[in-house]
C-alpha positions in Angstrom: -41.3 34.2 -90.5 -42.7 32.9 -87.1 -43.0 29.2 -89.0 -39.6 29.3 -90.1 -38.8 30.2 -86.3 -40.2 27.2 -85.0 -39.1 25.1 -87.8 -35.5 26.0 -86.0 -36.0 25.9 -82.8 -37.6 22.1 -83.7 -34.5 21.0 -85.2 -32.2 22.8 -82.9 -33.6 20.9 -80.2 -33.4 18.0 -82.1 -29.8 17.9 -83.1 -29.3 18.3 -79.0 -31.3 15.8 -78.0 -29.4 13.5 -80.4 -25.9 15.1 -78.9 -27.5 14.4 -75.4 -28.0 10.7 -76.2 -24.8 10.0 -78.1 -22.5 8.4 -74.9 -18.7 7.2 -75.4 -16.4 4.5 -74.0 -13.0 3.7 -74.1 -12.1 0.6 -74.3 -8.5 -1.2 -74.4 -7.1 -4.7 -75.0 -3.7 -4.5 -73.3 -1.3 -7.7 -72.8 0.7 -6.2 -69.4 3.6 -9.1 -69.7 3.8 -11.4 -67.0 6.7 -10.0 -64.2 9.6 -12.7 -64.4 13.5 -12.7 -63.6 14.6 -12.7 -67.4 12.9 -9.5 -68.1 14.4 -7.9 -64.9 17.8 -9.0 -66.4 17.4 -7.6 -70.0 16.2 -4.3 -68.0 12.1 -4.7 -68.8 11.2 -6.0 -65.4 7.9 -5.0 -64.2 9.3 -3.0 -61.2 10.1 -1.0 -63.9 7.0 -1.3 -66.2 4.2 -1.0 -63.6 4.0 2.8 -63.2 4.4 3.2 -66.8 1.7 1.0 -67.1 -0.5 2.6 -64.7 -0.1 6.0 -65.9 -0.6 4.9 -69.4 -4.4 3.7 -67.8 -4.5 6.7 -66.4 -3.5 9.1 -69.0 -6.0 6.9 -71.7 -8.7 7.6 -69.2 -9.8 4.0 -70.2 -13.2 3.2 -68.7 -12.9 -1.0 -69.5 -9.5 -2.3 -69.7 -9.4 -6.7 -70.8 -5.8 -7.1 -69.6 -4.0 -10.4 -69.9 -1.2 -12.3 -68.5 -1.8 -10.5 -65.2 -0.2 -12.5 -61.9 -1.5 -11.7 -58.7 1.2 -9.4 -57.4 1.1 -7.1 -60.8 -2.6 -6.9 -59.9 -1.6 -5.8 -56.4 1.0 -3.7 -57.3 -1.5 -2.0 -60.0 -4.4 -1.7 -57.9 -2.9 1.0 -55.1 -1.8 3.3 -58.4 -5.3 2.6 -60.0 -7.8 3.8 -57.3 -10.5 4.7 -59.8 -10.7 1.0 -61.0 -11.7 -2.2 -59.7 -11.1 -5.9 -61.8 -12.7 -9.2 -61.9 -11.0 -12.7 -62.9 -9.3 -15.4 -61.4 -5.8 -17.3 -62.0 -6.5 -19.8 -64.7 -4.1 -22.5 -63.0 -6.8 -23.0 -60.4 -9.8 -20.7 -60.6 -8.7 -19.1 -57.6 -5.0 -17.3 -57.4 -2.7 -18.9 -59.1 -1.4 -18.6 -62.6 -2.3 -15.8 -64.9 -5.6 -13.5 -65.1 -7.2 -12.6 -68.1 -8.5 -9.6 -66.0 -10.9 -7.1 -66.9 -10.3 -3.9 -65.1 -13.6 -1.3 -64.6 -14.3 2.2 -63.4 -15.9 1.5 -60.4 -17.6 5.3 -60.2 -19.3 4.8 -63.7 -19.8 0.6 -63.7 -22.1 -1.5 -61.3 -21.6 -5.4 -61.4 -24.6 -7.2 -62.4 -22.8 -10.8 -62.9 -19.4 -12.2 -63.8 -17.8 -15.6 -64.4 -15.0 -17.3 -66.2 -14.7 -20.5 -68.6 -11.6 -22.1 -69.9 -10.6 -22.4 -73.8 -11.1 -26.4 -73.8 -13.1 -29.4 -73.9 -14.3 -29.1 -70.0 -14.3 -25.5 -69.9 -15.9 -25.4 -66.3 -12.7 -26.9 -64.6 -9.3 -25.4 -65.0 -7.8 -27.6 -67.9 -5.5 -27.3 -71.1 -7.5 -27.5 -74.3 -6.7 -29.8 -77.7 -3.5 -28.9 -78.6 -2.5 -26.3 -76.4 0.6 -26.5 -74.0 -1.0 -24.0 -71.5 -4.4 -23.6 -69.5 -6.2 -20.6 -71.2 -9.0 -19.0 -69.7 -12.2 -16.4 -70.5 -13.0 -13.8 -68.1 -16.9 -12.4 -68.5 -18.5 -9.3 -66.4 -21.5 -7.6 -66.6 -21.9 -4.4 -66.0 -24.7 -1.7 -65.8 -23.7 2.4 -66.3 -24.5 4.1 -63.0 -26.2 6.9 -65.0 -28.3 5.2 -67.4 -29.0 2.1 -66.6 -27.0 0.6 -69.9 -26.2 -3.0 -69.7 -23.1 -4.7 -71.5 -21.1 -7.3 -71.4 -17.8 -7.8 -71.7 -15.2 -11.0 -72.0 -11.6 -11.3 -71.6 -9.4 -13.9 -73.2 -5.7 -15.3 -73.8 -5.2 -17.9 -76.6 -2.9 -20.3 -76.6 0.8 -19.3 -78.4 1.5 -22.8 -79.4 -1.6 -24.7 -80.3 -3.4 -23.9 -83.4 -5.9 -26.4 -83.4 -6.6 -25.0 -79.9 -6.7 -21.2 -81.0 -9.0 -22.3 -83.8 -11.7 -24.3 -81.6 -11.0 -22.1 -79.1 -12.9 -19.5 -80.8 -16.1 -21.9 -81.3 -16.1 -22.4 -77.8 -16.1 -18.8 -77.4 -18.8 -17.9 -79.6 -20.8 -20.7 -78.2 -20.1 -18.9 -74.7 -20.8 -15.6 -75.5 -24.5 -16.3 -77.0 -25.4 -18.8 -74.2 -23.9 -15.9 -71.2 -25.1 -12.7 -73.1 -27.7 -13.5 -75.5 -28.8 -10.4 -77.4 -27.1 -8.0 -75.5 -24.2 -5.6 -75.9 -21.4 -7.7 -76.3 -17.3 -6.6 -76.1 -14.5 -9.3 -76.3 -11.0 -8.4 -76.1 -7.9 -10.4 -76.1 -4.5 -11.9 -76.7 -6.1 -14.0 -79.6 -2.3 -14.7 -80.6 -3.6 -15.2 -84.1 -3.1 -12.5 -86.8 -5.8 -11.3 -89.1 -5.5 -14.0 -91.3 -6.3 -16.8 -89.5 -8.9 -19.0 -89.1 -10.3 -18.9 -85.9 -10.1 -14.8 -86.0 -12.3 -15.6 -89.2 -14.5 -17.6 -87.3 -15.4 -14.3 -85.6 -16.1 -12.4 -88.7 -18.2 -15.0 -89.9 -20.3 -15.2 -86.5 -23.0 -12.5 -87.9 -23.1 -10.8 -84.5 -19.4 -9.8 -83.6 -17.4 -7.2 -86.0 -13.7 -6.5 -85.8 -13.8 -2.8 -84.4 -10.6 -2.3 -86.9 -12.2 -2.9 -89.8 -15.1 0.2 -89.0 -13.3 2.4 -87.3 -13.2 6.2 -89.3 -10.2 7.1 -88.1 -7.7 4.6 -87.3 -4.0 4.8 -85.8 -2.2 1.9 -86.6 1.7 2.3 -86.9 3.0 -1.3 -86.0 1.5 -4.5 -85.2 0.5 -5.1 -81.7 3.6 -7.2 -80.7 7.0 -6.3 -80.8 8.7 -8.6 -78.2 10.2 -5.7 -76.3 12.3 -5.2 -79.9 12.4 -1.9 -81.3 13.1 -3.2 -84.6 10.2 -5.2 -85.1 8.0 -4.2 -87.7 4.6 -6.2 -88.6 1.1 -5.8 -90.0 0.1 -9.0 -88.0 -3.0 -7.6 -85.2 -3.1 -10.6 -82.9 -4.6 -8.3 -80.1 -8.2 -7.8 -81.2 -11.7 -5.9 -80.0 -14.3 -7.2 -81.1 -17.7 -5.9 -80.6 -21.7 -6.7 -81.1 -24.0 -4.2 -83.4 -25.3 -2.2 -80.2 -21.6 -0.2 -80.2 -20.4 2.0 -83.5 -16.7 2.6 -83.2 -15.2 6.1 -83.4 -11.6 5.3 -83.3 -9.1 2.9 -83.3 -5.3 3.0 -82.5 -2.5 0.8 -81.6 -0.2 2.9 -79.1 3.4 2.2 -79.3 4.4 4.7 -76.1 7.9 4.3 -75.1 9.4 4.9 -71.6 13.0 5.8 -71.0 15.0 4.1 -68.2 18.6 4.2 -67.3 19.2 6.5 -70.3 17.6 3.9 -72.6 14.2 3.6 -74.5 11.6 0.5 -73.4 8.1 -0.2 -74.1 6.1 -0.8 -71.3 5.0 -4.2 -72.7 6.1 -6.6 -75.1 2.5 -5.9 -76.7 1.0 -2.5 -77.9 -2.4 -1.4 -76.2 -5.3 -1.6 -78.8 -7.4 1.3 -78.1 -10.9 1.7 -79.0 -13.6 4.6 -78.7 -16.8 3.3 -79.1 -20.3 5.2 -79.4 -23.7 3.4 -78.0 
C-alpha cells in the first residue's frame, strides 16, 4: 500500500512539473492597412480603425504582434492606446522614418531586447532598394528577444512581400531563408508576414521545403479558419487563399490557429478593422 503511495505521489509530481514547464505565447501576423485619403472617403479611414485595432491587441492579449504596412503616425497613434507594448523597425523607404514598417510590436513587461536589425527583400539587402521585379521597396524586420522570467531566447522576423512582383516574392523567400540561418542560427525562430502569396505558391513552398521552418497552419489541433486572410474591406469576399502566414522553427508546438474576421460598426454600418484578417497563433515551447 505504502509503495503504491509513493508510486503516486511520484507521478503526481511529475505530471506538475511537466504543467510547470509547459509556457504559452500568442503570436499574431496582422496587416493594419496603411492610413490614406481613399479609405477615409469610402468610411475605413484609420481615424476610424485605430481603436478597433488597438483593442483587438488588447483584447487577444497578444504577447508578439509582426504588423505590416505601419506608417509612422499609425505607430504614434497606436503606441499611447498600447502602453503594455513597445516595437522595433524602421520605414523601409529610408531605414529611418519614412515609408512603411514591417514592425514587430512586444510586451515590454515579459520581453527584454537582446538584438534587432532589418534587411530588405532584394539584391543589396543592406541599403534600402527595390528587389527583381518588384515595384515597391520591401523590407524584413528581426528582434531578439529573451523572457524576463526564464531566460528563453527567440527570434522573431517581420516581412511584407511585394504585391506585384512574383519573381521578387519567389527569391524573396531565398533571401529570407538565407537571412534567417545566418541572424539566428539554431535558435527559436518565428516569421510572420504579408507574404502576398497564397498557399500554393512557390516561394511559400520554398519555406516548407527549408527543413527547419513549418507552416503553424498545417499543425495546429484546433484551427479556426472561416475566410482567407484578405478581404479588401469587402464583405462579400470569400477565399481559401492564406497569404498572411506564421511560420515557426521545431523549438515551438502550436496549440491553435485562427484567422479572426471581427467586425466593427460605424455610422450604423459594419467594417473590418483591416483589409486583412489577423492570423492568430498559440504556441507552446
Amino acid at each position: 500500500m505504502k509503495t503504491n503511495i509513493c508510486i503516486l505521489f511520484f507521478l503526481s509530481l511529475l505530471a506538475s512539473v511537466a504543467v510547470a514547464q509547459e509556457r504559452e505565447m500568442k503570436i499574431a501576423s496582422f496587416n493594419i492597412r496603411y492610413s490614406n485619403d481613399s479609405d477615409y472617403k469610402a468610411g475605413n479611414g484609420w481615424q476610424n480603425r485605430c481603436p478597433v485595432v488597438a483593442s483587438m491587441i488588447q483584447f487577444y492579449d497578444w504577447d508578439i504582434i509582426g504588423a505590416q504596412e505601419c506608417l509612422i503616425n499609425q505607430l504614434n497613434d497606436l503606441k499611447p492606446l498600447l502602453p503594455a507594448y513597445d516595437f522595433i523597425g524602421v520605414g523601409r523607404e529610408d531605414g529611418n522614418t519614412a515609408g512603411e514598417y514591417a514592425a514587430i510590436f512586444y510586451k515590454t513587461a515579459k520581453y527584454t531586447v537582446l538584438n534587432q536589425g532589418h534587411f530588405w527583400l532584394s539584391k543589396t539587402p543592406d541599403v534600402p532598394s527595390v528587389g527583381w521585379d518588384a515595384v515597391l521597396k520591401r523590407i524584413c524586420t528581426w528582434v531578439q528577444l529573451e523572457e524576463k522570467s526564464t531566460g528563453f531566447r527567440f527570434f522573431t522576423f517581420n516581412l511584407h512581400y511585394d504585391h506585384k512582383g512574383e519573381k521578387s516574392r519567389r527569391l524573396a523567400s531565398e533571401l529570407t531563408l538565407q537571412k534567417i540561418r545566418e541572424i539566428a542560427g539554431n535558435n527559436p525562430v518565428m516569421l510572420t508576414g504579408d507574404f502576398n502569396q497564397d498557399q500554393d505558391s512557390e516561394g511559400y513552398k520554398t519555406f516548407l521545403s527549408s527543413g527547419f521552418l513549418y507552416d503553424s497552419y498545417l499543425y495546429a489541433p484546433v484551427i479556426y479558419v472561416p475566410n482567407g486572410t484578405f478581404n479588401a474591406f469587402h464583405f462579400d469576399t470569400i477565399s481559401r487563399q492564406r497569404i498572411d502566414h506564421v511560420f515557426i522553427s521545431a523549438a515551438f508546438r502550436v496549440q491553435r490557429y485562427g484567422i479572426l474576421t471581427d467586425i466593427y460598426w460605424h455610422d450604423q454600418a459594419p467594417h473590418f478593422p483591416s483589409d486583412h484578417f489577423p492570423v492568430m497563433v498559440v504556441l507552446n515551447y
